[in-house]
N, C-alpha and C positions, 0 to 999 in steps of 0.2 A: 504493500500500500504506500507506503514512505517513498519508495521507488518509484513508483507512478507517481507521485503528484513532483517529483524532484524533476521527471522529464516531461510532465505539463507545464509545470513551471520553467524547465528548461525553454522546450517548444514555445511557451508566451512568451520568454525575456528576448528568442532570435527573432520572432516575429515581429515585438513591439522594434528591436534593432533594425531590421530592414525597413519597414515602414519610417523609422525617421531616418535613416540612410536616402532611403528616397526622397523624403521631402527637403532634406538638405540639397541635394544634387539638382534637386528640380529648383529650388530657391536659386543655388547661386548657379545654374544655368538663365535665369528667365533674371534676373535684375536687369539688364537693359529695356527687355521685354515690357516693364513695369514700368519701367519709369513715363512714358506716358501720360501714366495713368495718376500715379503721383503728382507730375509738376501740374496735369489737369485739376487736380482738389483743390492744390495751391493756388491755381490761377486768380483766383478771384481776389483772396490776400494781398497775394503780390500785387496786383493791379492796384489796390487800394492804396498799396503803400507805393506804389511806381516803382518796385525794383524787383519786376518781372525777368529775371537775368536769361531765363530760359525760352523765350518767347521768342517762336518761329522770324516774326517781323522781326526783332531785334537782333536775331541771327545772322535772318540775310541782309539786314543792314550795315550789320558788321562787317560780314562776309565778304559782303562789294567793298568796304571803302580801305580793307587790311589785302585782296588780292587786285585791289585797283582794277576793277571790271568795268570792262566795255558796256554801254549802254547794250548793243548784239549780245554779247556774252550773258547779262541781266535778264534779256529775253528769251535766252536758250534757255536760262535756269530755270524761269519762271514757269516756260513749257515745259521742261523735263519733271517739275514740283508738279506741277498737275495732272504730268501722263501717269503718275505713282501713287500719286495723293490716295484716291479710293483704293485702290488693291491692297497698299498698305495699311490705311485704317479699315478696310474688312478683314482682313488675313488676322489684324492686330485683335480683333472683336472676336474672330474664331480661336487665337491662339489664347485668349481670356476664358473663356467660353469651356473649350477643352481641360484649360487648368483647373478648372471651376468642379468638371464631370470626374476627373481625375481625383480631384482632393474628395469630393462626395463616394466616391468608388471606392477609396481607400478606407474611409471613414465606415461602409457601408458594409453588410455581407456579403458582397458582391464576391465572386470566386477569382482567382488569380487570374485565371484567362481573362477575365474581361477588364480587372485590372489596368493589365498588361495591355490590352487592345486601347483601352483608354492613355497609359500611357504612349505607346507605338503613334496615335494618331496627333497627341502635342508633339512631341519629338518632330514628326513631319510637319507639322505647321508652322512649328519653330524655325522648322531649314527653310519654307517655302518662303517666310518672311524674311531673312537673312538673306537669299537671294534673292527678291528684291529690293532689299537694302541695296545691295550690293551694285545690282543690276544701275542700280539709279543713280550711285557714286559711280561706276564707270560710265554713265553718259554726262558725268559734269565733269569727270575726268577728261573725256572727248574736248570740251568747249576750251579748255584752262592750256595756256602757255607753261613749258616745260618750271620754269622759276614762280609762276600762281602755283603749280600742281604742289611744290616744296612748302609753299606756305600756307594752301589747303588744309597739307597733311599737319601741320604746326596747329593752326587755327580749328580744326577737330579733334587734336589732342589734347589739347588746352580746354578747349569745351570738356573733352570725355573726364579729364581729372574734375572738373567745377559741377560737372554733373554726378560724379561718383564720391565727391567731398559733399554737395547735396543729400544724395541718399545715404550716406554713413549718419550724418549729423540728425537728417530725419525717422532713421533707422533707431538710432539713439534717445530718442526723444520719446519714441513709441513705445523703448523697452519704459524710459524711467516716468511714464504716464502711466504704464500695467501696474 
C-alpha cells in the first residue's frame, strides 16, 4: 500500500513537473508574441501621460528621421505596413486564441493526445507568424541602402532591448501586485 501511493505520488510530482516544464517553454517562447498585447493595455496610460514610447506612429517616425528616408522609401514602407498589417494581427489573434485552448487543455482532463495536438497547432502559428515577420523585414530590407540597412539593424535592437527592459519591469510589477 505504502508503495502504491509513493509511485502515485511519484506519477503526480512528474506530471505536475512537465506540465510547468511546458508552461515555462511556452512563456519564454511567446514573450514577443505578447507583447502586443501588453503595450495594447498600456496604451491608453501612456497616451495620457504622452510617453507612448512604443507607439507604431512614433516608430516610424523615428524610423525615417534616424535612417534618413526618402519620401519613395516612406511610401514603400507604408505599402509594405499594410500589405502585412491584417495577416499579422489575424495570425497574432489565432496564435492568442491557440494559447488560450492550450492552457485550458492542460488545465483540463483533456488526454495527452489532444494536449499535444493543441500544442503542435501554437507551435505552427507561432512559425507562421515569424515568417511573416520576417517576410515583411525583408521587403523593407529590399527598399533600404546598404549603410540604412546597418542602422535599421541598430535602431531594432535598440527598440528590442527598451521593449524587453519594458516587459521585465512590467513582469515585475505583476509578480509584486500578486
Amino acid at each position: 500500500m505504502v508503495l502504491r501511493r509513493a509511485s502515485i505520488l511519484g506519477r503526480v510530482s512528474i506530471l505536475g513537473l512537465a506540465v510547468l516544464s511546458l508552461g515555462g517553454v511556452i512563456a519564454l517562447a511567446n514573450v514577443n508574441q505578447f507583447l502586443p498585447q501588453i503595450v495594447a493595455q498600456t496604451t491608453d496610460i501612456q497616451q495620457s501621460t504622452n510617453q507612448n514610447q512604443f507607439s507604431p506612429a512614433r516608430n516610424r517616425r523615428g524610423l525615417v528621421q534616424v535612417l534618413n528616408l526618402t519620401q519613395d522609401q516612406v511610401q514603400k514602407m507604408q505599402a509594405i505596413r499594410r500589405q502585412y498589417r491584417d495577416q499579422i494581427l489575424q495570425t497574432t489573434q489565432q496564435v492568442h486564441q491557440a494559447k488560450q485552448e492550450l492552457d485550458t487543455a492542460v488545465a483540463s482532463t483533456a488526454s495527452d493526445s489532444e494536449v499535444r495536438a493543441k500544442y503542435q497547432r501554437l507551435a505552427a502559428l507561432q512559425q507562421q507568424l515569424g515568417s511573416l515577420r520576417f517576410e515583411s523585414t525583408l521587403a523593407v530590407r529590399d527598399i533600404l541602402t546598404l549603410p540604412q540597412r546597418v542602422m535599421y539593424v541598430e535602431f531594432m535592437q535598440k527598440r528590442q532591448q527598451r521593449v524587453q527592459k519594458y516587459v521585465a519591469q512590467a513582469q515585475k510589477q505583476g509578480q509584486e501586485i500578486r
